[in-house]
N, C-alpha and C positions, 0 to 999 in steps of 0.2 A: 878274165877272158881266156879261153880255150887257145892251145897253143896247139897249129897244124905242123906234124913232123914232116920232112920232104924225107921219106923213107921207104922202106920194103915192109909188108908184113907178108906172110906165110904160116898158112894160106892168106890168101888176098878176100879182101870182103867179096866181091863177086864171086869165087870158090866158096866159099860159106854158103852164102844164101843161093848160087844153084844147087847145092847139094843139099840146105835144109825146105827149099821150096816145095816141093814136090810131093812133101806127106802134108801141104797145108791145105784146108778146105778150100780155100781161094785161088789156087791154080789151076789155071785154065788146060792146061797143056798134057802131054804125056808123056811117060818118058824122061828123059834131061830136059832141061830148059837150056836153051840158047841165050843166054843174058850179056847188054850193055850197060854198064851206066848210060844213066840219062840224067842225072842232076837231083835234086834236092836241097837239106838245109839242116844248121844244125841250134842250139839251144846249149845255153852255157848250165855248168850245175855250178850257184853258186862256191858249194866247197871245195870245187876244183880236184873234186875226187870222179867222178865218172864222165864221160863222153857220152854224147848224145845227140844222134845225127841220124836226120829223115830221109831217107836213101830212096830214089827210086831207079830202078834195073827196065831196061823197056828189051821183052820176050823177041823171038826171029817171029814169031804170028805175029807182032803188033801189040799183043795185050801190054800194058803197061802196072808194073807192078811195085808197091808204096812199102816199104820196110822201115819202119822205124827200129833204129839198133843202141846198146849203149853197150861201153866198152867197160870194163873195170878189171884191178891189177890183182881180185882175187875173187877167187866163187861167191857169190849170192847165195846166203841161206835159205833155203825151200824153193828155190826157183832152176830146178833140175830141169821143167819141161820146158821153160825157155829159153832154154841153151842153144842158139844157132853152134855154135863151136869155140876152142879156144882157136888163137894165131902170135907168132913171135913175131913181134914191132922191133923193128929195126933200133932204137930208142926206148923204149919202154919196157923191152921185155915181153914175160907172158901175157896175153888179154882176156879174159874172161868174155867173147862175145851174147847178148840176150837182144831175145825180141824184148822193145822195151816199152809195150803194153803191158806186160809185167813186172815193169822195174819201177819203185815208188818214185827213184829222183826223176827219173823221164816222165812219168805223170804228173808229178809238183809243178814240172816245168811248162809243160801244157798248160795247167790252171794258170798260172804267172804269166801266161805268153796272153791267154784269155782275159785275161784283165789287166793286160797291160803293164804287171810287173816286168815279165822277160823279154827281152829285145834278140831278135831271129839274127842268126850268125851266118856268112856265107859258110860257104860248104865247105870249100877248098882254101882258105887265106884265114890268116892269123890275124882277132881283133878287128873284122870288118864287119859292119851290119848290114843285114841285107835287105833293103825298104821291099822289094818285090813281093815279102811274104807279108798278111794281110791277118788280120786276127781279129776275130770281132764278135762280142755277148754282150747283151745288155741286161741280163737277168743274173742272180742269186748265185755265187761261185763257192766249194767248200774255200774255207780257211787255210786248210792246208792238205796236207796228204799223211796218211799215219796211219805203217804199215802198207803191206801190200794188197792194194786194189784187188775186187774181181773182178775177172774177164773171160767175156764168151765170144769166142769165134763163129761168124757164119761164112755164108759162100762167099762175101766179098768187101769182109769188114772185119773187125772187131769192137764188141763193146765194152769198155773198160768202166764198170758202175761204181758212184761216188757218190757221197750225200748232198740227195738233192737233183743232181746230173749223172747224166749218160755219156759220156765220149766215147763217138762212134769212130773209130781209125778207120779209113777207108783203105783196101787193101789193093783194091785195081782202081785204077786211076783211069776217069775221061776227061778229056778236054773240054771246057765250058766254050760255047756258043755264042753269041755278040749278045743272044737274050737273058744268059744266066744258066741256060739250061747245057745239059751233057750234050756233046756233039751227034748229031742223029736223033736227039729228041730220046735218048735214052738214061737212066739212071741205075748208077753201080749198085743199086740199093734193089734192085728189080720191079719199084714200084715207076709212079708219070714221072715225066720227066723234071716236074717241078720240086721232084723229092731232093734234088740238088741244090745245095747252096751255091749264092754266089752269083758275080756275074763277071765277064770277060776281065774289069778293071781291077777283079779282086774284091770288089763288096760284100760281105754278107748280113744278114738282116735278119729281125724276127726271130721267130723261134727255127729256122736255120743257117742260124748265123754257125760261124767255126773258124778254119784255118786255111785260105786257099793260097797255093804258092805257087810256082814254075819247075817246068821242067822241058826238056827238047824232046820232040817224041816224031818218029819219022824225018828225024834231020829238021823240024818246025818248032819253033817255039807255042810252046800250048803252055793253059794256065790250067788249074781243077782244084777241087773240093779235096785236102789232105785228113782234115779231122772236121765233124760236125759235134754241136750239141744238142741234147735231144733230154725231155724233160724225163725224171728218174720213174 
């Protein structure tokens, strides 16, 4: 299990990602972004070599925005463009920070979380599991991961392609509705609203089953769709 330092890093994750947000296609904004925490989760890597935490930052508009990040103690080979930044961890030293739609263990760990190998970590506390986040595929998962994944960015996703599967990282986050659907009848994805997985409790189903978790957003506790699956 992953161990939380009660420490400083420098820069601070929010320093990071408002400075690497802004050149992403899924920024709503202009300009700086005004960014909060607002919660998230994280994902142990079994060899206790990389950190792996689902961040999300809620914008001064409202937009709510989903970063998955993983930490490591030195560069990732060929993965220069997903360098959010490095930061000195009070404890740890240097961090190699990456968006970690490009990182193979933060992908493994998704599949594992999908089938029920990996068990979701609180955010913030050492060694605690967090039942709130909700995982759920009933179809064909690869084996493992080997090597680094591709992945294509759109306006308000990423998809990270694997054999057999798609995971869709959703990158703005809405809050599901008591029906399952996005709040307002809309979906991050720009198609009906039932393009959404999931529903208020956390369920997902069918062929869009995925990852849906918690976050505070407007001072509210909202739930949403973190990662879908979608056939390859």
């Amino acid at each position: 299990m992953s161990v939380i330092h009660r420490t400083t890093m420098a820069p601070t994750k929010l320093e990071l990602v408002t400075a690497w947000l802004p050149g992403r296609p899924w920024y709503r904004g202009s300009g700086t972004p005004r960014l909060e925490r607002a919660g998230g989760f994280r994902l142990d890597d079994p060899a206790g070599e990389v950190g792996i935490e689902f961040a999300v930052f809620e914008d001064a508009d409202g937009t709510v925005y989903h970063q998955p990040m993983t930490y490591r103690a030195a560069p990732s080979e060929g993965a220069e463009e997903a360098l959010i930044g490095t930061s000195e961890h009070g404890v740890l030293g240097t961090r190699w920070v990456y968006d970690a739609t490009r990182d193979p263990v933060a992908v493994e760990q998704i599949v594992a979380l999908l089938a029920g190998r990996a068990v979701p970590q609180a955010q913030s506390l050492s060694d605690t599991p967090d039942p709130s986040v909700v995982a759920s595929y009933g179809g064909p998962l690869p084996g493992g991961v080997h090597g680094r994944a591709s992945a294509q960015d759109g306006d308000g996703w990423t998809d990270v392609l694997l054999d057999g599967v798609t995971l869709r990282v959703l990158r703005v986050l809405e809050g599901l509705a008591a029906d399952g659907t996005a709040a307002g009848g809309r979906s991050t994805e720009g198609g009906a609203a039932g393009g959404v997985a999931g529903n208020a409790d956390g369920d997902a189903h069918g062929a869009s089953a995925g990852v849906v978790a918690g976050w505070t957003g407007g001072g509210e506790p909202r739930r949403g769709v973190f990662v879908r699956v979608l056939p390859a």
